[in-house]
DSSP file (Angstrom, degrees, kcal/mol; ACC not computed):
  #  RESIDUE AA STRUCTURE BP1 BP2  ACC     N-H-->O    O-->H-N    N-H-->O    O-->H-N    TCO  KAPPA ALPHA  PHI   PSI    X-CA   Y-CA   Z-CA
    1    1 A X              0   0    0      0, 0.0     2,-0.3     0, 0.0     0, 0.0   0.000 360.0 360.0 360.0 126.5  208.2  147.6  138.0
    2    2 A X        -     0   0    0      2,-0.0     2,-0.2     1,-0.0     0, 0.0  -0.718 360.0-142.8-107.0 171.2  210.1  145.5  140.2
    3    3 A X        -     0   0    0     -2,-0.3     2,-0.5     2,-0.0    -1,-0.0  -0.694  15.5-153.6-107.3 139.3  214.1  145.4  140.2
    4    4 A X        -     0   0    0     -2,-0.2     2,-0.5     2,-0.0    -2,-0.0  -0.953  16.4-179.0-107.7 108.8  215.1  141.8  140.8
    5    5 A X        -     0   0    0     -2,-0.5     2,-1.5     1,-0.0     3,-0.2  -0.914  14.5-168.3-106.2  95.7  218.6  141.9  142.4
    6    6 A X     >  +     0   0    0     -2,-0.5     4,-1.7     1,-0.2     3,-0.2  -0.682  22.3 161.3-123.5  74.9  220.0  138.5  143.1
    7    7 A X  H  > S+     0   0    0     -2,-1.5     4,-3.6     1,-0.2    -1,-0.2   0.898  73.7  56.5 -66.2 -35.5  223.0  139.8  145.3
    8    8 A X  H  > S+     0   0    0     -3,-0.2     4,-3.4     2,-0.2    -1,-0.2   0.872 104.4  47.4 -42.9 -48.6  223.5  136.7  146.8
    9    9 A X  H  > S+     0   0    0     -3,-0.2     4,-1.8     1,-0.2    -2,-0.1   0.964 115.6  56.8 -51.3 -50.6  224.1  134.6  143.2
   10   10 A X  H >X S+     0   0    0     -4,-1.7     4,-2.4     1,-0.2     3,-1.6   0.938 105.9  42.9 -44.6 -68.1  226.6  137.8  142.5
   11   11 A X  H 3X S+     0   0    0     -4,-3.6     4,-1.8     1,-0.2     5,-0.3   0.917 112.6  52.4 -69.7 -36.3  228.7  137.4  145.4
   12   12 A X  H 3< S+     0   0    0     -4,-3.4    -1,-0.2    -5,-0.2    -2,-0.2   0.891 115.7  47.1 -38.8 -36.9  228.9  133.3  144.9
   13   13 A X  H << S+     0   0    0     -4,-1.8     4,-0.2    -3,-1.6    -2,-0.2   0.766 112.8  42.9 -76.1 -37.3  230.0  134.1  141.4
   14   14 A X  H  < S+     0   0    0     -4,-2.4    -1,-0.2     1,-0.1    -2,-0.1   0.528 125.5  35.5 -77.4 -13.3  232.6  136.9  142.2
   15   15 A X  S >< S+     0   0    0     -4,-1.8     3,-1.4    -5,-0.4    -2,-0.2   0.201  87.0 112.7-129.3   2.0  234.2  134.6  145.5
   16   16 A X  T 3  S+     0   0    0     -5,-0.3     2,-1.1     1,-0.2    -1,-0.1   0.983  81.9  40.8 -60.6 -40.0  233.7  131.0  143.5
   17   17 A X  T 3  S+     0   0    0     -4,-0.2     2,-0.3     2,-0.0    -1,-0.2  -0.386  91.5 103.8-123.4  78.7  237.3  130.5  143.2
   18   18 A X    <   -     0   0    0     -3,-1.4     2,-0.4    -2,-1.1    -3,-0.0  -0.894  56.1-157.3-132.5 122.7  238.4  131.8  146.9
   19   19 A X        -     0   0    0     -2,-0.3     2,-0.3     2,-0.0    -2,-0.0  -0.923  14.2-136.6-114.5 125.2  239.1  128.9  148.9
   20   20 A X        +     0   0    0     -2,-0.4     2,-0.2     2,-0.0    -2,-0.0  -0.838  40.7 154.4 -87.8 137.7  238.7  130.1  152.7
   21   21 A X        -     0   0    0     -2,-0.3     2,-0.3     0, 0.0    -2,-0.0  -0.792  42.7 -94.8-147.6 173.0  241.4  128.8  154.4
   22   22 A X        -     0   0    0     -2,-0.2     2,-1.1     1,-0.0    -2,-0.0  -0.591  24.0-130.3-100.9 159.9  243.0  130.1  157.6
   23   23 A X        -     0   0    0     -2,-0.3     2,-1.2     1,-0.1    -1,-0.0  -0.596  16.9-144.9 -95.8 136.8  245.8  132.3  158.0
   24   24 A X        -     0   0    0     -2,-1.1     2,-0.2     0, 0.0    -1,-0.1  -0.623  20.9-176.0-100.3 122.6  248.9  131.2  160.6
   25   25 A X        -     0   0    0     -2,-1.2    -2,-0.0     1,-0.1     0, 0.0  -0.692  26.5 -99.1-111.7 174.7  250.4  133.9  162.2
   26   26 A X     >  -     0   0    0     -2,-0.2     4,-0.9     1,-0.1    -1,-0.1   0.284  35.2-105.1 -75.2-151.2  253.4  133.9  164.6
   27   27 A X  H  > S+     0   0    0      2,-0.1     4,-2.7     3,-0.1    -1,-0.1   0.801 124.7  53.1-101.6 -34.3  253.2  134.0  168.3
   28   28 A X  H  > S+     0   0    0      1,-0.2     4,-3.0     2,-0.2    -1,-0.1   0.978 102.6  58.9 -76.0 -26.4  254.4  137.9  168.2
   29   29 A X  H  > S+     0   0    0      2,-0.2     4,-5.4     1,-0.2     5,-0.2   0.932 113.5  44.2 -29.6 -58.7  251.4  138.6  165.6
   30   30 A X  H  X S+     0   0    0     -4,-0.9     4,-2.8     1,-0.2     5,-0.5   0.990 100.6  54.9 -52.9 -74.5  249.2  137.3  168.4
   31   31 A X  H  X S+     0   0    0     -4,-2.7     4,-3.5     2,-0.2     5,-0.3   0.870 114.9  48.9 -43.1 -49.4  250.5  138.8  171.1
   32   32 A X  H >X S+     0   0    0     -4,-3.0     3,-1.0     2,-0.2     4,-0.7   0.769 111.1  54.1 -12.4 -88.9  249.7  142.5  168.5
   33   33 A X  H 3X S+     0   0    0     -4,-5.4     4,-2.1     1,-0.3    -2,-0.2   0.493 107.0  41.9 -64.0 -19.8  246.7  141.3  168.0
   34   34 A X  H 3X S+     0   0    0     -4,-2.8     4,-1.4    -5,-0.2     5,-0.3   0.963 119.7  45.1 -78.5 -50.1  245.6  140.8  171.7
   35   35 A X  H <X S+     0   0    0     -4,-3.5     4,-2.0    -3,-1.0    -1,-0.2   0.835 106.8  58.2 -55.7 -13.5  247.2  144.3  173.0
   36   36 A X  H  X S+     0   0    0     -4,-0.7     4,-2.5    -5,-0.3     5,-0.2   0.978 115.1  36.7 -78.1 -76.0  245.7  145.8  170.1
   37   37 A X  H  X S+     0   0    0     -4,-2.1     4,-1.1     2,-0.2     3,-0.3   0.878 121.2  42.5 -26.0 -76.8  242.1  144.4  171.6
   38   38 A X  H >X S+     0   0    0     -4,-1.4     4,-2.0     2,-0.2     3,-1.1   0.931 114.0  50.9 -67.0 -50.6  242.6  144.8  174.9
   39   39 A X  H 3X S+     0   0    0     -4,-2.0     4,-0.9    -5,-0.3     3,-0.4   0.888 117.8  43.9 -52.0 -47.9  244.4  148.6  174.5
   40   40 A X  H 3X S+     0   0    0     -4,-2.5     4,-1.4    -3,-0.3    -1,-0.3   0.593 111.1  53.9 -80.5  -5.3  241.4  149.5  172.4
   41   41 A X  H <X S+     0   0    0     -4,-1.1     4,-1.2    -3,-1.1    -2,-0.2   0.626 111.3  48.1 -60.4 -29.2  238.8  147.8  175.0
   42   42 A X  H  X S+     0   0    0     -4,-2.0     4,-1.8    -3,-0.4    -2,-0.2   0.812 108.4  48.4 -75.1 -36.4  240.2  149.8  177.6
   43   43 A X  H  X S+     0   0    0     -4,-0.9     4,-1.4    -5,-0.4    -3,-0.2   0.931 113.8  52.0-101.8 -36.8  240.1  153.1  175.8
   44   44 A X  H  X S+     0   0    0     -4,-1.4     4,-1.6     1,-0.2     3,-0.4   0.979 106.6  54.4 -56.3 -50.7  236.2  152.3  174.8
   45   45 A X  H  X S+     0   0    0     -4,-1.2     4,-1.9     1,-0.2     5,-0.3   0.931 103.8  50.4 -43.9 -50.2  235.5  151.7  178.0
   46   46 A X  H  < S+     0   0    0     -4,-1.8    -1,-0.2     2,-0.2    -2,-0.2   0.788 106.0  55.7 -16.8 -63.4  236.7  154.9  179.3
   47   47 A X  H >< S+     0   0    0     -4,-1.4     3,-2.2    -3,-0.4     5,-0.3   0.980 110.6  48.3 -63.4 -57.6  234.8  156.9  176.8
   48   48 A X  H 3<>S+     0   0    0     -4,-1.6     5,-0.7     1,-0.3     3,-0.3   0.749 111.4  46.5 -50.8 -31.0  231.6  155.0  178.2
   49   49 A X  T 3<5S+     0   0    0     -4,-1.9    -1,-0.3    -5,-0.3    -2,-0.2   0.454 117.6  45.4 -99.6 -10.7  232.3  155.6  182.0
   50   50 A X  T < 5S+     0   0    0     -3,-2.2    -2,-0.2    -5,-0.3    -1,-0.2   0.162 112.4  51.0-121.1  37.1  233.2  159.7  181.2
   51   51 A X  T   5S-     0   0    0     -3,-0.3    -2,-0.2     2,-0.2    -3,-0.2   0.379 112.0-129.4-122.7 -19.5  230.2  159.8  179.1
   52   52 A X  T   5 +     0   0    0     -5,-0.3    -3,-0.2     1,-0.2    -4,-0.1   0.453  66.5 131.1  79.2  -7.3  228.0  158.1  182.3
   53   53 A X      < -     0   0    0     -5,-0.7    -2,-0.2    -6,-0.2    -1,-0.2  -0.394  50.3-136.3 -84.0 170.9  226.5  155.0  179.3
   54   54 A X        -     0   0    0     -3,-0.1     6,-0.1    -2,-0.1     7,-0.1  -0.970   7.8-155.6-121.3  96.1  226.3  151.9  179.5
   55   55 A X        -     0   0    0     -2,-0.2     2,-0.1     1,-0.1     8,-0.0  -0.301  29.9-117.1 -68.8 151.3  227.3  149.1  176.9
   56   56 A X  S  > S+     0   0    0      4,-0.2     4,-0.6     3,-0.1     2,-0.3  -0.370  76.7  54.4 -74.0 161.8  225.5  145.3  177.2
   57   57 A X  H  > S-     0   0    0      2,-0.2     4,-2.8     1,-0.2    -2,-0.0  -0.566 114.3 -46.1 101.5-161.0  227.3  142.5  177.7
   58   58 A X  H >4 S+     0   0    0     -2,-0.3     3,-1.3     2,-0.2     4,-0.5   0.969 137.4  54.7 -76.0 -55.7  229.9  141.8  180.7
   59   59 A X  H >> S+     0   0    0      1,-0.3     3,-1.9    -3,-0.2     4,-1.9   0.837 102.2  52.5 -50.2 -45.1  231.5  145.1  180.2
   60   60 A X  H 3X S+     0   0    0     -4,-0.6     4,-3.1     1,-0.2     2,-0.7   0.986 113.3  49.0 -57.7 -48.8  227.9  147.2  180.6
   61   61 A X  H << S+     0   0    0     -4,-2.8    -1,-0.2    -3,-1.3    -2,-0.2   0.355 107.7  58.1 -94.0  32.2  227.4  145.0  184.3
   62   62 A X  H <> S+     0   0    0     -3,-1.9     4,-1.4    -2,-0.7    -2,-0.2   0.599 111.3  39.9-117.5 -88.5  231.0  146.1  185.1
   63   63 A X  H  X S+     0   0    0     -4,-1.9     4,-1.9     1,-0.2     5,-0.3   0.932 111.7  49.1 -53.9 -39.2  230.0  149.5  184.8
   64   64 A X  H >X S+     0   0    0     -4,-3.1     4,-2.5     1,-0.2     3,-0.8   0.997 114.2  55.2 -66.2 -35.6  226.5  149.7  186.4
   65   65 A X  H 3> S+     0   0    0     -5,-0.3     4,-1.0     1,-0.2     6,-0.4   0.827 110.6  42.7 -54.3 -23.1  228.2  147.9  189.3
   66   66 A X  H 3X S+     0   0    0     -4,-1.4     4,-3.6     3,-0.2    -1,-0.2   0.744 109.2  51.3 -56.9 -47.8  230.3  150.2  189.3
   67   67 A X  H << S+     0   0    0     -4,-1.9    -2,-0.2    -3,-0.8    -1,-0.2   0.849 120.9  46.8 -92.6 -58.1  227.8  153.2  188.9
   68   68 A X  H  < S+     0   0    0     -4,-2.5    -2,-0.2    -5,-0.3    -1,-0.2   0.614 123.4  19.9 -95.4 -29.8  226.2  151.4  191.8
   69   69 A X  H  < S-     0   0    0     -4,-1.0    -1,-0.2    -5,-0.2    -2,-0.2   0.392  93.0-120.1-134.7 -11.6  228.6  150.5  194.3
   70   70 A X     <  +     0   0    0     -4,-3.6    -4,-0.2     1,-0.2    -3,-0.1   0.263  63.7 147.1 103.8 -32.5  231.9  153.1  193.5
   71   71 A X        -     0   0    0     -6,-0.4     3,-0.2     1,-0.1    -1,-0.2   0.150  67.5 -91.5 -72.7 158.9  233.9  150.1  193.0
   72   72 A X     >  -     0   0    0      1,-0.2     4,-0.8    -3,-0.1    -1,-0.1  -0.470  30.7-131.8 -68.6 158.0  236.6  150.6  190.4
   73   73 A X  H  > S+     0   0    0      2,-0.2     4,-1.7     1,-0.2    -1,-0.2   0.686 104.5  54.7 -99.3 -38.4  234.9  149.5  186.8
   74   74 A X  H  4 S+     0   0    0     -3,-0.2    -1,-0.2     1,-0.2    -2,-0.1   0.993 105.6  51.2 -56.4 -49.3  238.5  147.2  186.1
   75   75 A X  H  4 S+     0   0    0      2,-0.1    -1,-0.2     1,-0.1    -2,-0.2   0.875 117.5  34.5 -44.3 -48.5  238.2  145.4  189.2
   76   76 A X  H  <        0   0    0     -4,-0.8    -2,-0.2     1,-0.2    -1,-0.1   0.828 360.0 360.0 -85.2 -34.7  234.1  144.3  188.5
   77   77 A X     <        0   0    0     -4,-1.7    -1,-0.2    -5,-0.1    -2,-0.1   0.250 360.0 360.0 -90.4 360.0  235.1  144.0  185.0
């Protein structure tokens, strides 16, 4: 027998009257939220370069250059 689940209809039904709108934060909110990013970019990277992996993206060809050439992975990065 199959179950017909129509999660999609559900969630329209449950968020019809949620108006996405954006939120305005101050200038120090921002500045959080970008150290927040970068302090936890840093500290994943880290783990990935004393683990020896490699992530995609710019950060993974910041580390194989790295892996490849010595060069500090912050510098390529």
């Amino acid at each position: 027998m199959l179950h017909c689940n129509n999660e999609a209809g559900q969630l329209a039904r449950r968020y019809a009257h949620w108006e996405g709108t954006a939120t305005v934060h101050s200038w120090l909110e921002d500045i959080q939220g970008i150290g927040a990013g970068v302090v936890v970019t840093a500290l994943g990277l880290a783990l990935y370069q004393t683990a020896g992996l490699v992530t995609s993206g710019m950060a993974g060809l910041a580390l194989v250059l790295s892996y490849a050439t010595g060069w500090d992975t912050g510098i390529l990065f």
